[in-house]
PDB file with one MODEL, atoms N, CA, C and O in Angstrom:
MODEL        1
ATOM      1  N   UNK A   1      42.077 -36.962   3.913  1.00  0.00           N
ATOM      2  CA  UNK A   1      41.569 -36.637   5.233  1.00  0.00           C
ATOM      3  C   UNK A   1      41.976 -35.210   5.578  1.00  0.00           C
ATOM      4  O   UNK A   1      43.151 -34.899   5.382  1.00  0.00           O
ATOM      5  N   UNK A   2      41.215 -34.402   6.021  1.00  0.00           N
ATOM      6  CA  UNK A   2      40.684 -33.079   6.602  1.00  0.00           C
ATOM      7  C   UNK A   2      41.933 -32.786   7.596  1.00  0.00           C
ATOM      8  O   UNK A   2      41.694 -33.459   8.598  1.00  0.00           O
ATOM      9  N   UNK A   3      43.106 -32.120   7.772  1.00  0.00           N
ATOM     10  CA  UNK A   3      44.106 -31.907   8.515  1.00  0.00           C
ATOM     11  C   UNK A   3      43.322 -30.905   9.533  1.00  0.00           C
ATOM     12  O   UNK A   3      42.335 -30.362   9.036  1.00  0.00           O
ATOM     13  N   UNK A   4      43.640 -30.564  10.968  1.00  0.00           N
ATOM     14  CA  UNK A   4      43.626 -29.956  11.782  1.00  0.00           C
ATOM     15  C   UNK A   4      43.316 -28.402  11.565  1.00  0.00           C
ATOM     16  O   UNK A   4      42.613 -27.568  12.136  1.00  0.00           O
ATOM     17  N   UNK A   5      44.125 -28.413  10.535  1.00  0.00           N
ATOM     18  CA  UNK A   5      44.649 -26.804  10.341  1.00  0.00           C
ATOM     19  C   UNK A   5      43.433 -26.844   8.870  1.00  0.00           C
ATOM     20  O   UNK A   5      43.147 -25.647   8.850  1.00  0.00           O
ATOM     21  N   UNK A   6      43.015 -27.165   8.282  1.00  0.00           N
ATOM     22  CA  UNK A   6      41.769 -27.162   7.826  1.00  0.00           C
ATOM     23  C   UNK A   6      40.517 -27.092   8.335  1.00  0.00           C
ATOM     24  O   UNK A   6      39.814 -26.108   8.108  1.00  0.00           O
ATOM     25  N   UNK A   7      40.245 -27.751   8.812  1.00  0.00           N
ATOM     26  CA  UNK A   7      39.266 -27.911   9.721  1.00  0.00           C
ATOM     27  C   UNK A   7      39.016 -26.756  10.235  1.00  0.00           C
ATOM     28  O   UNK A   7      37.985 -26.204   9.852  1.00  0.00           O
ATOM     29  N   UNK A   8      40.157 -25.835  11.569  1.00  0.00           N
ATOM     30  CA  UNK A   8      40.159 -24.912  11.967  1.00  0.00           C
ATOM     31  C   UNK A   8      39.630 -23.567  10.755  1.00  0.00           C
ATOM     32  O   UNK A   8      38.762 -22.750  11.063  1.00  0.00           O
ATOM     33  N   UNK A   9      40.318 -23.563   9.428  1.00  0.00           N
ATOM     34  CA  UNK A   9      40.649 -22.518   8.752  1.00  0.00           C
ATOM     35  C   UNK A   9      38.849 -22.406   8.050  1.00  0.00           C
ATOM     36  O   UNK A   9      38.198 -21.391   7.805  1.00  0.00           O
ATOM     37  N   UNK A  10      38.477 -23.815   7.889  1.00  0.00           N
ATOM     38  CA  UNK A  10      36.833 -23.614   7.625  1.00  0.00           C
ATOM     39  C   UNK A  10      35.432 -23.198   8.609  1.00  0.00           C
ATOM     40  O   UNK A  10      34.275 -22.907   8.307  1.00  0.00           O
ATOM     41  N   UNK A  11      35.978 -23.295   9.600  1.00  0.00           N
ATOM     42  CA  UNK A  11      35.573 -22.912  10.741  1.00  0.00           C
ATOM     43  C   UNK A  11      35.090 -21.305  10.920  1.00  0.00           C
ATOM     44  O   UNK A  11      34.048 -20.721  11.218  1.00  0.00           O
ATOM     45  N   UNK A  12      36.922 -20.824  10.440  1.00  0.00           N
ATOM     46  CA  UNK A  12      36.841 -19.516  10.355  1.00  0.00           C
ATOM     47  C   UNK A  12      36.315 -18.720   9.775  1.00  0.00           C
ATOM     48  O   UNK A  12      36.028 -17.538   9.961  1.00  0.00           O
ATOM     49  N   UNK A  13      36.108 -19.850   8.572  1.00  0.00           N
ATOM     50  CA  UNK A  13      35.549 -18.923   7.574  1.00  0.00           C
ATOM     51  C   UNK A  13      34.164 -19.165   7.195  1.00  0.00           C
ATOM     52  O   UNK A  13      33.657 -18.698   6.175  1.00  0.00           O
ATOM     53  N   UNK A  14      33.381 -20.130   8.292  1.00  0.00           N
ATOM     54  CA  UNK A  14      31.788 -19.919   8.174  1.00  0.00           C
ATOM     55  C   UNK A  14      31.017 -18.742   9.411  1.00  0.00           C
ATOM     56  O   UNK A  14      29.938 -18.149   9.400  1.00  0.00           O
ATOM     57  N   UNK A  15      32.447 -18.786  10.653  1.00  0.00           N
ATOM     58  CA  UNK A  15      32.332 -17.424  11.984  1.00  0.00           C
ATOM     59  C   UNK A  15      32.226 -16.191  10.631  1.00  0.00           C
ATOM     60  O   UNK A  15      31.139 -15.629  10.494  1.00  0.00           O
ATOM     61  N   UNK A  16      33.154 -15.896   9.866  1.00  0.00           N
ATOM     62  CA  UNK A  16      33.250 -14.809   9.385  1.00  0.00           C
ATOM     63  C   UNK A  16      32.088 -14.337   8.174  1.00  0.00           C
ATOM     64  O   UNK A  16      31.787 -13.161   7.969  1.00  0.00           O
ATOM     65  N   UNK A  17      31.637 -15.257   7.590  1.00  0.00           N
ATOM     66  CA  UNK A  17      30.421 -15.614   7.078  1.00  0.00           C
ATOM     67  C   UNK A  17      29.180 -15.030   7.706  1.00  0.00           C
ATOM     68  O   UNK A  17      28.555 -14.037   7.335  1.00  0.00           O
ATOM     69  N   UNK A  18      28.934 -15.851   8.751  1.00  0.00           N
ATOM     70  CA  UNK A  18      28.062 -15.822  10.010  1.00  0.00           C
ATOM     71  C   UNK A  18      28.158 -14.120  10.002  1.00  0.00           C
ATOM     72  O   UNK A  18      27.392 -13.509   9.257  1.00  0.00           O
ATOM     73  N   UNK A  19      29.181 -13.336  10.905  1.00  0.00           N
ATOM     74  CA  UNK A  19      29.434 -12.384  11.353  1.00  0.00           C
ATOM     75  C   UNK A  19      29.051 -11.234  10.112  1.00  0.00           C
ATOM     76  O   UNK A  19      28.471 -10.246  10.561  1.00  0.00           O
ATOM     77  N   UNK A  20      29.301 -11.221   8.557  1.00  0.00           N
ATOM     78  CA  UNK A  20      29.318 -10.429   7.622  1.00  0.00           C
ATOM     79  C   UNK A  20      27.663 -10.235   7.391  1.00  0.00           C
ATOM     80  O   UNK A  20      27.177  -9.218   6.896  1.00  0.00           O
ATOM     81  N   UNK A  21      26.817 -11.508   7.882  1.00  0.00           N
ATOM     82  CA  UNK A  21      25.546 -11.786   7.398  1.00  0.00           C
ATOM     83  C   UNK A  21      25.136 -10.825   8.849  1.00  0.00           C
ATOM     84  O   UNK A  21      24.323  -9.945   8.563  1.00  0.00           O
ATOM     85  N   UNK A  22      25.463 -10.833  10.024  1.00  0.00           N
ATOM     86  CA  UNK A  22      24.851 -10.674  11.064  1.00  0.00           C
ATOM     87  C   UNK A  22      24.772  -9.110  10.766  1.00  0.00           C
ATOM     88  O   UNK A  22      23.715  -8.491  10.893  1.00  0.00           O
ATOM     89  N   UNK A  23      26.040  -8.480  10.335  1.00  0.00           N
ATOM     90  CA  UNK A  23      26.167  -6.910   9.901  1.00  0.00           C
ATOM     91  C   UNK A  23      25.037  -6.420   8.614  1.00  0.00           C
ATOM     92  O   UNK A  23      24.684  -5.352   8.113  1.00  0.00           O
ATOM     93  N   UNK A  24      24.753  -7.744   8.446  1.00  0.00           N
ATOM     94  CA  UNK A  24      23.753  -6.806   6.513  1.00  0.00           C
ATOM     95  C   UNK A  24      22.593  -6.560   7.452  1.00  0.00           C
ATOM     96  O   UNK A  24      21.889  -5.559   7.316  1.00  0.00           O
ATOM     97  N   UNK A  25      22.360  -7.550   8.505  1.00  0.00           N
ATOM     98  CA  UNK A  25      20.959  -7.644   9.162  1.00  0.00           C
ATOM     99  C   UNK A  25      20.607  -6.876  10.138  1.00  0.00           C
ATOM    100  O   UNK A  25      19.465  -6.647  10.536  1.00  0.00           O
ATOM    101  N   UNK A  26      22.066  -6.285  10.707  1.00  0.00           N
ATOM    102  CA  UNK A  26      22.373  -4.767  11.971  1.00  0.00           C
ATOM    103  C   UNK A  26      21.351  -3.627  10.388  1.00  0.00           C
ATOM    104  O   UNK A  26      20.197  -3.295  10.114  1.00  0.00           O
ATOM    105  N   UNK A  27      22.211  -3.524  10.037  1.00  0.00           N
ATOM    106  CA  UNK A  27      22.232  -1.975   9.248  1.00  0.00           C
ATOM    107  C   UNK A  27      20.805  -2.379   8.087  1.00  0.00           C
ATOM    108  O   UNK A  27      20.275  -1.442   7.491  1.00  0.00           O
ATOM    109  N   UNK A  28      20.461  -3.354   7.941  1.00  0.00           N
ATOM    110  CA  UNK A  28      18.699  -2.933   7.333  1.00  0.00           C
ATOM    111  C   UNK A  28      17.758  -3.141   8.527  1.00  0.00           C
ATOM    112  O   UNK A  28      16.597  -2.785   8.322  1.00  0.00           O
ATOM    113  N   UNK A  29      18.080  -3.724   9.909  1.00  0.00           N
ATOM    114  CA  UNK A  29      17.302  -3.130  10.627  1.00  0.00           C
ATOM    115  C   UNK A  29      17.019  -1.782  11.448  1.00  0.00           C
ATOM    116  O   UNK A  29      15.946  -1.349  11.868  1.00  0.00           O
ATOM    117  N   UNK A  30      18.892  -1.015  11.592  1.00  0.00           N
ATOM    118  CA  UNK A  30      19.051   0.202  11.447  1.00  0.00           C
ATOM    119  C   UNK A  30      18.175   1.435  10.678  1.00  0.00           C
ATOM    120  O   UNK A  30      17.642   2.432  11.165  1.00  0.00           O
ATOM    121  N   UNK A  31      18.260   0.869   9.019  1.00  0.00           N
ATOM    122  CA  UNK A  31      17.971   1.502   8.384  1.00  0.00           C
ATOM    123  C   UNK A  31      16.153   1.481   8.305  1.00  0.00           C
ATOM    124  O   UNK A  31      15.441   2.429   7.975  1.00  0.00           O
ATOM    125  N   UNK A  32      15.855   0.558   8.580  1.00  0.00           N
ATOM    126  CA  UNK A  32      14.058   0.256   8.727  1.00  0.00           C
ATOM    127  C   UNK A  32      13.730   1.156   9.715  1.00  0.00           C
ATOM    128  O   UNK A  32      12.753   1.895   9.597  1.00  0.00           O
ATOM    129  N   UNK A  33      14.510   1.166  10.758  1.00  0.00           N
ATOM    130  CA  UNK A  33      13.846   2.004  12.197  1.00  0.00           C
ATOM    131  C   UNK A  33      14.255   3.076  12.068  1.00  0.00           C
ATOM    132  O   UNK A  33      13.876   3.714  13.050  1.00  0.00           O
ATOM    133  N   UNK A  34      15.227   4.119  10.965  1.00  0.00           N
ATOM    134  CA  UNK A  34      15.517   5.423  10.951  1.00  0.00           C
ATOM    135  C   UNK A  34      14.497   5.858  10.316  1.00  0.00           C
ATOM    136  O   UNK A  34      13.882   6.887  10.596  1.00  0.00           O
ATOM    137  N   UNK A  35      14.135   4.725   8.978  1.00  0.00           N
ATOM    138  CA  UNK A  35      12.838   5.096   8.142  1.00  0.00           C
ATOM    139  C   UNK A  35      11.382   5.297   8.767  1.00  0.00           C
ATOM    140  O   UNK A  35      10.526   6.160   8.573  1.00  0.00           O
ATOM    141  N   UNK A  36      11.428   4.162   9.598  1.00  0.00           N
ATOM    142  CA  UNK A  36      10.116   4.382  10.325  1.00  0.00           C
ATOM    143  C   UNK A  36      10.134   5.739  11.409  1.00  0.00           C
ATOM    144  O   UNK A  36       9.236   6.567  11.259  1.00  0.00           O
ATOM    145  N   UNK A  37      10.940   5.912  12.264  1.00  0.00           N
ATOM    146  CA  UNK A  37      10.961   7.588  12.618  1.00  0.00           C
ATOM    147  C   UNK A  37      10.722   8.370  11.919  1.00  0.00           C
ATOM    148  O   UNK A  37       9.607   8.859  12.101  1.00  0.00           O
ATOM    149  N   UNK A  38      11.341   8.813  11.040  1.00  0.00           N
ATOM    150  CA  UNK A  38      11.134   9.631   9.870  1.00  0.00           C
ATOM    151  C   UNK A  38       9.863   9.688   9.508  1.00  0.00           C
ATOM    152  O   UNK A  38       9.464  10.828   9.271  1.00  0.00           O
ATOM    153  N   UNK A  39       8.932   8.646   9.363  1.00  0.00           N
ATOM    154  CA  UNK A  39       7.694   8.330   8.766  1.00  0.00           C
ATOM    155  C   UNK A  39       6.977   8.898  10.055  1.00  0.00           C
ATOM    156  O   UNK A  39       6.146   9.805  10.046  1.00  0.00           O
ATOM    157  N   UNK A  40       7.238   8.509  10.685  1.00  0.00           N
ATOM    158  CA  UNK A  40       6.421   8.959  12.046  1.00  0.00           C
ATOM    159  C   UNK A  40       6.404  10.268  12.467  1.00  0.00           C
ATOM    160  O   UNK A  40       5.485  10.816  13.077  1.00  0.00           O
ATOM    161  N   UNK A  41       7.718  10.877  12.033  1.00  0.00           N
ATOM    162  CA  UNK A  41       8.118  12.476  11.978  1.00  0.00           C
ATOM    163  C   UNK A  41       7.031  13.231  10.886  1.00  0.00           C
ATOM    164  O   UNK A  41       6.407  14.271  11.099  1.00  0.00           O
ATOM    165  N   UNK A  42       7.002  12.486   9.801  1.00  0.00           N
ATOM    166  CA  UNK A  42       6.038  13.446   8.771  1.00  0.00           C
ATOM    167  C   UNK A  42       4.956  13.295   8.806  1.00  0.00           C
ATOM    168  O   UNK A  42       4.277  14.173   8.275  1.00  0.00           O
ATOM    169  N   UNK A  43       4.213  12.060   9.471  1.00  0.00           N
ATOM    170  CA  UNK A  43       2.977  12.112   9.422  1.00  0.00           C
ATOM    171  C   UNK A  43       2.602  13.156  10.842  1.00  0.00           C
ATOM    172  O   UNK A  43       1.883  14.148  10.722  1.00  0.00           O
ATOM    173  N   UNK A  44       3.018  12.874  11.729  1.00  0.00           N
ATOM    174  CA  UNK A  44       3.018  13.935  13.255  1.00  0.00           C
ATOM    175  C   UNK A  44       2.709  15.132  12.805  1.00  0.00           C
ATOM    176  O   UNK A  44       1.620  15.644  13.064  1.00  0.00           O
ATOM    177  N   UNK A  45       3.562  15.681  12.130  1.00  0.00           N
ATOM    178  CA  UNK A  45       3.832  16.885  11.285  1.00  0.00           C
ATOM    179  C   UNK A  45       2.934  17.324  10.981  1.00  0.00           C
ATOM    180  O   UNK A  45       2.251  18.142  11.598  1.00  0.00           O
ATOM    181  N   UNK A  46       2.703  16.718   9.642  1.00  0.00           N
ATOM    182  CA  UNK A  46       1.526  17.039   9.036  1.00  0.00           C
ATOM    183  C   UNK A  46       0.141  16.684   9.639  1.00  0.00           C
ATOM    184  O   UNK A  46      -0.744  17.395   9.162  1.00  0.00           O
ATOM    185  N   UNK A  47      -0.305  15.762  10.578  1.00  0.00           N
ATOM    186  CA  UNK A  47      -1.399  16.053  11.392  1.00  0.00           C
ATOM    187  C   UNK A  47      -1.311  17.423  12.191  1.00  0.00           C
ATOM    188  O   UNK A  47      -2.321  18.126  12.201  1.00  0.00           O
ATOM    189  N   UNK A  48      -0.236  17.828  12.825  1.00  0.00           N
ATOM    190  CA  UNK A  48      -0.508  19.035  14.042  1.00  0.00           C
ATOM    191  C   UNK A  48      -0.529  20.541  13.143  1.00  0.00           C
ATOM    192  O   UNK A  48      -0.976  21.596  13.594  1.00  0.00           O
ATOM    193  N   UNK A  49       0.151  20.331  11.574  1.00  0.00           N
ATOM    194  CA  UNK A  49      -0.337  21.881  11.074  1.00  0.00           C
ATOM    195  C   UNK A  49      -1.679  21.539  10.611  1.00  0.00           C
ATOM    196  O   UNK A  49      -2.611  22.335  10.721  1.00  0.00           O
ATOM    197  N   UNK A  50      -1.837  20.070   9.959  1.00  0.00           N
ATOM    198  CA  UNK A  50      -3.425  20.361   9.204  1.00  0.00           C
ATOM    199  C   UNK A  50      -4.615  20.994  10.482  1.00  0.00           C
ATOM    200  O   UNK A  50      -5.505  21.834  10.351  1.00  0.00           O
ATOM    201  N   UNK A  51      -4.078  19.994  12.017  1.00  0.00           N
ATOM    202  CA  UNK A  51      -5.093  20.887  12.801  1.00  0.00           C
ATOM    203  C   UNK A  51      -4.860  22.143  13.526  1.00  0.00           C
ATOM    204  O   UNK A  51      -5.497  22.312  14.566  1.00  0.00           O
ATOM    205  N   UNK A  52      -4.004  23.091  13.113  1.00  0.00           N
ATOM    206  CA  UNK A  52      -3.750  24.339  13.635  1.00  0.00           C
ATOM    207  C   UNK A  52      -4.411  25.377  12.290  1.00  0.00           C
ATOM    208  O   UNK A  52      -4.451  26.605  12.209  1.00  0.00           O
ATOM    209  N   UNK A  53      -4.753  24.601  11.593  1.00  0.00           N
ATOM    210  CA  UNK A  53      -5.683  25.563  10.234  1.00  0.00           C
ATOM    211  C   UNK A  53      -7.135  26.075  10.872  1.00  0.00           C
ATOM    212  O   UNK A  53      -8.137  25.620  11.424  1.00  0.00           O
ATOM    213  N   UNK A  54      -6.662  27.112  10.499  1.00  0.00           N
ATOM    214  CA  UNK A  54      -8.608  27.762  10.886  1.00  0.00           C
ATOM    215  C   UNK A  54     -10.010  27.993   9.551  1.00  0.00           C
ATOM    216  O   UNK A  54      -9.710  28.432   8.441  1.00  0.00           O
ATOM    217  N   UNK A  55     -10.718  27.815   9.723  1.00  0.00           N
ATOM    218  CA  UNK A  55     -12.010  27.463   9.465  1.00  0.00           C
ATOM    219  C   UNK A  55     -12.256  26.463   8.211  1.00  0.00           C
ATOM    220  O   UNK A  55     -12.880  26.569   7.155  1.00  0.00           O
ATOM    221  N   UNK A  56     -11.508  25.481   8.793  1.00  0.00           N
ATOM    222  CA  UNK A  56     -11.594  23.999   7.853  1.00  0.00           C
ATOM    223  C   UNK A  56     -13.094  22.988   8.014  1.00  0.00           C
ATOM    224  O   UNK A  56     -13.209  22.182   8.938  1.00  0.00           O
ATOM    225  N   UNK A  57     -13.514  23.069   7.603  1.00  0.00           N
ATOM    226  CA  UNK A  57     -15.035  22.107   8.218  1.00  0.00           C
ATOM    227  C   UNK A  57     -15.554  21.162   7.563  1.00  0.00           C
ATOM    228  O   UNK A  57     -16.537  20.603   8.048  1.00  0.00           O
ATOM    229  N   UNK A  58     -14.973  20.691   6.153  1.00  0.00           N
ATOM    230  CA  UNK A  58     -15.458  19.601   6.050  1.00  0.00           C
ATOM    231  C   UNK A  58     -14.126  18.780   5.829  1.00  0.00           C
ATOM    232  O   UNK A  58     -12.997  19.237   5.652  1.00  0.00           O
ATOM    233  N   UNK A  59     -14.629  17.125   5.897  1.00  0.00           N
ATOM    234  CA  UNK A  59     -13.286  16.088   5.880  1.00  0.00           C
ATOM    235  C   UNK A  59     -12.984  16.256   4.649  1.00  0.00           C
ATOM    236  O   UNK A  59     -11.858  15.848   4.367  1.00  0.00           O
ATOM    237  N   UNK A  60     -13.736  16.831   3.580  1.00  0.00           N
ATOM    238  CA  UNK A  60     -12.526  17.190   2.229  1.00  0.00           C
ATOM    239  C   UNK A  60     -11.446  17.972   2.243  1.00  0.00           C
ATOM    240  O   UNK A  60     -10.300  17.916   1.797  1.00  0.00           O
ATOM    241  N   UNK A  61     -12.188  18.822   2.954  1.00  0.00           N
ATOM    242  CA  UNK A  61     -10.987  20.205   2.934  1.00  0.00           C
ATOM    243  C   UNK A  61      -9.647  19.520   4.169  1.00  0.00           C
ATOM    244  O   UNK A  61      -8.506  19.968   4.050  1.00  0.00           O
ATOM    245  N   UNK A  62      -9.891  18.637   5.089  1.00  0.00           N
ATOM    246  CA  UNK A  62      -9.390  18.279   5.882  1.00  0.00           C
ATOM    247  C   UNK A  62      -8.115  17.255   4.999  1.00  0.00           C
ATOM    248  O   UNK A  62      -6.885  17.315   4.995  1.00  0.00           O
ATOM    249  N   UNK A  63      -8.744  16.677   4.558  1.00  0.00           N
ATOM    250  CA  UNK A  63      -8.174  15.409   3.545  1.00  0.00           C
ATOM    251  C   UNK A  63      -6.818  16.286   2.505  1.00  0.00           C
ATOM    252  O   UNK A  63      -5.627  16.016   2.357  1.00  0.00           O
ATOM    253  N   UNK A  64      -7.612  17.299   1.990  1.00  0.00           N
ATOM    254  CA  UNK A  64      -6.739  18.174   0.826  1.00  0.00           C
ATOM    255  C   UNK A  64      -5.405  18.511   1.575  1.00  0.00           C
ATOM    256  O   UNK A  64      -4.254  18.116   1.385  1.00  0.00           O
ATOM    257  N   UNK A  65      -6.127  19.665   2.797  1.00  0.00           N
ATOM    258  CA  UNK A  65      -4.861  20.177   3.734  1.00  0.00           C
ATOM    259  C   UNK A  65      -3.909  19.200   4.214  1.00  0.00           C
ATOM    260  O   UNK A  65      -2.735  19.222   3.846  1.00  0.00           O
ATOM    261  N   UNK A  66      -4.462  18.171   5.184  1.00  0.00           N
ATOM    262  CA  UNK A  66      -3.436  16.851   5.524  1.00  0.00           C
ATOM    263  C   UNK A  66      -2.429  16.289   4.047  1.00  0.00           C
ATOM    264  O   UNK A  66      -1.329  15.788   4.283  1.00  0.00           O
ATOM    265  N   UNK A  67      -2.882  16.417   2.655  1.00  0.00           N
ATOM    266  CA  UNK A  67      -2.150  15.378   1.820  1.00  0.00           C
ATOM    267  C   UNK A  67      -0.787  16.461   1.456  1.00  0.00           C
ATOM    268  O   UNK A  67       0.364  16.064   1.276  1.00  0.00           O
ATOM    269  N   UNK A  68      -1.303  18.120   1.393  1.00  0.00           N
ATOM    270  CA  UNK A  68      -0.798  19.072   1.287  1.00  0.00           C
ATOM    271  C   UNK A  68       0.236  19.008   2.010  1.00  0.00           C
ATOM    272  O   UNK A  68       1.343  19.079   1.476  1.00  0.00           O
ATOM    273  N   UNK A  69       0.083  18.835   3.604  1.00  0.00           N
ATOM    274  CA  UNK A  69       1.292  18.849   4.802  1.00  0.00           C
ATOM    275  C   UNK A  69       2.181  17.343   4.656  1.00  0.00           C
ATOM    276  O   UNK A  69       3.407  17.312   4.548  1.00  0.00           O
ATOM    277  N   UNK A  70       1.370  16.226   4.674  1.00  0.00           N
ATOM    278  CA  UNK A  70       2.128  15.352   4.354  1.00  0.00           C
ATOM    279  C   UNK A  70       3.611  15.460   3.439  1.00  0.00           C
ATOM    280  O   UNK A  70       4.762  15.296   3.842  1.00  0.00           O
ATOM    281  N   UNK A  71       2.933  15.921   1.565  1.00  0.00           N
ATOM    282  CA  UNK A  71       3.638  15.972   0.851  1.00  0.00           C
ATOM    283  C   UNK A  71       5.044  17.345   1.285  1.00  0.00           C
ATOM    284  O   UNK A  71       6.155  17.563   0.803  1.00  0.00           O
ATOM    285  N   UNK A  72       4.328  17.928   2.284  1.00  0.00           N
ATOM    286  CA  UNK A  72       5.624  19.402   2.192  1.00  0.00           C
ATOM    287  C   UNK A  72       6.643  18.637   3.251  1.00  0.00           C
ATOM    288  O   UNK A  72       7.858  18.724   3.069  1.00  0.00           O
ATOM    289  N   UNK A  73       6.229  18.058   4.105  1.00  0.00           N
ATOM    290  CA  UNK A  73       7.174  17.055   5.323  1.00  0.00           C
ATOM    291  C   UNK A  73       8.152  15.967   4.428  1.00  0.00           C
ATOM    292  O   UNK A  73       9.374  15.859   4.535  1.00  0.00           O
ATOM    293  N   UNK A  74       7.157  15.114   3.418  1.00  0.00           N
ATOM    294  CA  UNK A  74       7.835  13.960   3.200  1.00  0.00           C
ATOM    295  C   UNK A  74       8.888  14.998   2.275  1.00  0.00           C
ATOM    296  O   UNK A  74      10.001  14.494   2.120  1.00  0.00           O
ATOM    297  N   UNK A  75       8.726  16.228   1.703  1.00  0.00           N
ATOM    298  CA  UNK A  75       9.710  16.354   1.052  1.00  0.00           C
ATOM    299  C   UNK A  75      11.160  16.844   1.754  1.00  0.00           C
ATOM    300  O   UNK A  75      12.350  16.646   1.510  1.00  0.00           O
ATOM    301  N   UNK A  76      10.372  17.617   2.792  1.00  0.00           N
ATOM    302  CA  UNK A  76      11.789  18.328   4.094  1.00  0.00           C
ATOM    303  C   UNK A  76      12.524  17.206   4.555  1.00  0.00           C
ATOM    304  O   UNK A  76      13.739  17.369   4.671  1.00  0.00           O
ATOM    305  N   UNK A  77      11.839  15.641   4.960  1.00  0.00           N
ATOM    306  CA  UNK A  77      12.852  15.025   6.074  1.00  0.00           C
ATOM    307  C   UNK A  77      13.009  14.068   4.824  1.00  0.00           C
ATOM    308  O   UNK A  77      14.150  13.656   5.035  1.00  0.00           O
ATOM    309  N   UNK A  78      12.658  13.543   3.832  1.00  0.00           N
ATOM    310  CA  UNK A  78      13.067  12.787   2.668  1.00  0.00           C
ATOM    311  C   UNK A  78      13.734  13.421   1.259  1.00  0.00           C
ATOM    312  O   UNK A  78      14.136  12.729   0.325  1.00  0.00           O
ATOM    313  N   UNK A  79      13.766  15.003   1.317  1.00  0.00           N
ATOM    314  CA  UNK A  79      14.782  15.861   0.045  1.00  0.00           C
ATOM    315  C   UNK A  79      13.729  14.764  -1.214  1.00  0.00           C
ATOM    316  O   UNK A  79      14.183  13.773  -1.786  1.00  0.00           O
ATOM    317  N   UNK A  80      13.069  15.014  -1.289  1.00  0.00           N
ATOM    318  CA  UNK A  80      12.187  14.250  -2.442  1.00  0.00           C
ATOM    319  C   UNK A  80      11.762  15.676  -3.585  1.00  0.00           C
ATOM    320  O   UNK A  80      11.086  15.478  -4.595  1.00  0.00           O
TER     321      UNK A  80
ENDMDL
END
């Protein structure tokens, strides 16, 4: 039979369990929402220079310039 002081000591150690799991689930949702800023930072980016380009007129050239700015952002705020 399960003494007092067992009981208690398993207790503790499913709180601490609990608590170690609650921290993996802080810091990858941390880390999801720094990523998603970031993502949101380079695409911003690269939309407001592709449209500060002058005499761009068709959606190819539009497409080229945007993948151009994309890739120069994702590399500044991601060191890629």
């Amino acid at each position: 039979m399960a003494t007092l002081n067992d009981i208690l000591e398993e207790k503790k150690d499913n709180i601490e369990m609990m608590f170690d799991e609650k921290q993996r689930t802080i810091k990858t949702s941390q880390d999801r929402k720094e990523n998603s800023i970031i993502e949101a930072a380079v695409r911003r980016d690269a939309a407001l220079f592709t449209s500060v380009e002058d005499g761009l007129k068709t959606n190819e050239e539009l497409k080229i310039k945007h993948n151009y700015w994309l890739t120069y952002f994702k590399e500044m705020y991601y060191g890629k």
